[in-house]
Residue, then its C-alpha position, 0 to 999 in steps of 0.5 A: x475477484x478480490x485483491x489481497x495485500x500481504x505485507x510485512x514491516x521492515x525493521x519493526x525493533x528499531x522503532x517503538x510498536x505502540x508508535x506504528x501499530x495504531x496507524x497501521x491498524x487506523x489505515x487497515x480499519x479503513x477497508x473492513x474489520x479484524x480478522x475478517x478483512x484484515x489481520x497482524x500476524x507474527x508482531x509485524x506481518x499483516x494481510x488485508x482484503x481489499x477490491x481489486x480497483x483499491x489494491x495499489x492504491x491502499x499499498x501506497x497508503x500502507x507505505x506512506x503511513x509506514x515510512x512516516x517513521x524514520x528507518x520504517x519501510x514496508x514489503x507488500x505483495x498484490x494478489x487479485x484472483x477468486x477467494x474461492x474459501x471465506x474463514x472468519x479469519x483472513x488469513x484461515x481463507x483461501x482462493x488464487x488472490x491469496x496464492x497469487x499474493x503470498x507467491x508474490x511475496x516470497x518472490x519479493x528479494x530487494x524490492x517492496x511492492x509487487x503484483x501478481x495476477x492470471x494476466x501475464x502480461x498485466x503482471x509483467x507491465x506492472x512490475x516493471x512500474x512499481x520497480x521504478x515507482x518504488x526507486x523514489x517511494x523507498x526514498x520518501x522522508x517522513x514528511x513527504x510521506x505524512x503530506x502524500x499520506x494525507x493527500x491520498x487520504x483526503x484527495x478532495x481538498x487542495x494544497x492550501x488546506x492540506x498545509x492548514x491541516x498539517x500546520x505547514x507552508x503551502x510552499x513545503x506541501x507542494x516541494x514535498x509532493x514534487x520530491x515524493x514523484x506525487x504526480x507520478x504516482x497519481x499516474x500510476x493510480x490511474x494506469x493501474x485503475x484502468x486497467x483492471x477496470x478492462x480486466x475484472 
């Protein structure tokens, strides 16, 4: 079983490509290499291959370094199913993950993050979830989403060293977190892990 995140950003002209693509592509670099893993399409479309226990919590990633720039926001659609045909291009390989992902996306109207999956009532669970959850992260200021971004990233320090890391007061670290819904989030992460950790 694999997941693959297919996504596209929202309003790419209104900021500058050499601001986003080089984080974009820094966080897609985590998860493997271009295009085997991953791959930019079309100026502003992308997919990525990722393990099923990864997927949301890589969207999130993708979305928090995507609306760290004003007026950015990010559509994303998670398929988990068989790749079932490996290409050297992601996006030339094939399977239910990479059907279920681009169905979920095309399905995507004024939502942003959605799942799609064999388990009926996993996906409708879970969509249900990221529609709240998304009511607050398409709302997320650029500072909320550097501080959650880097918390994501680097979730074995504290609030004390994440402020020292960002050149901020410990006190706007926790507001910005507060703000953000990162305690629900992090339930969020948790609920989903579990679940398809009983799954695949």
């Amino acid at each position: 079983m694999v997941a693959i995140i297919t996504g596209d950003i929202i309003n790419s002209r209104n900021v500058d490509v050499q601001k986003w693509m080089p984080e974009l592509k820094t966080v897609l670099n985590k998860y493997g290499s271009e295009p085997k893993t991953w791959e930019i399409y079309r100026g502003d479309s992308f997919q990525i291959e990722v393990l099923p226990d990864d997927a949301l919590k890589v969207a999130i990633l993708i979305k928090s370094t995507t609306k760290q720039f004003k007026s950015l926001d990010v559509r994303l659609a998670i398929g988990i199913g068989e790749k079932t045909y490996e290409s050297e291009k992601i996006t030339e390989s094939n399977g239910s993950a990479f059907i279920y992902s681009g169905e979920a996306f095309e399905k995507l109207k004024k939502q942003t993050l959605s799942i799609q999956t064999i388990w009926k009532d996993f996906n409708q669970t879970m969509n249900l979830m990221l529609d709240i959850a998304t009511l607050t992260m398409d709302n997320w200021t650029p500072t909320s989403s550097l501080i959650i971004k880097t918390v994501i990233e680097s979730d074995h320090i504290n609030q004390k060293e994440i402020a020292i890391l960002l050149n901020k007061k410990q006190s706007n670290i926790s507001t910005s977190l507060k703000r953000g819904g990162f305690d629900e989030i992090q339930k969020l992460l948790h609920y989903y892990q579990q679940k398809i950790k009983s799954k695949c």
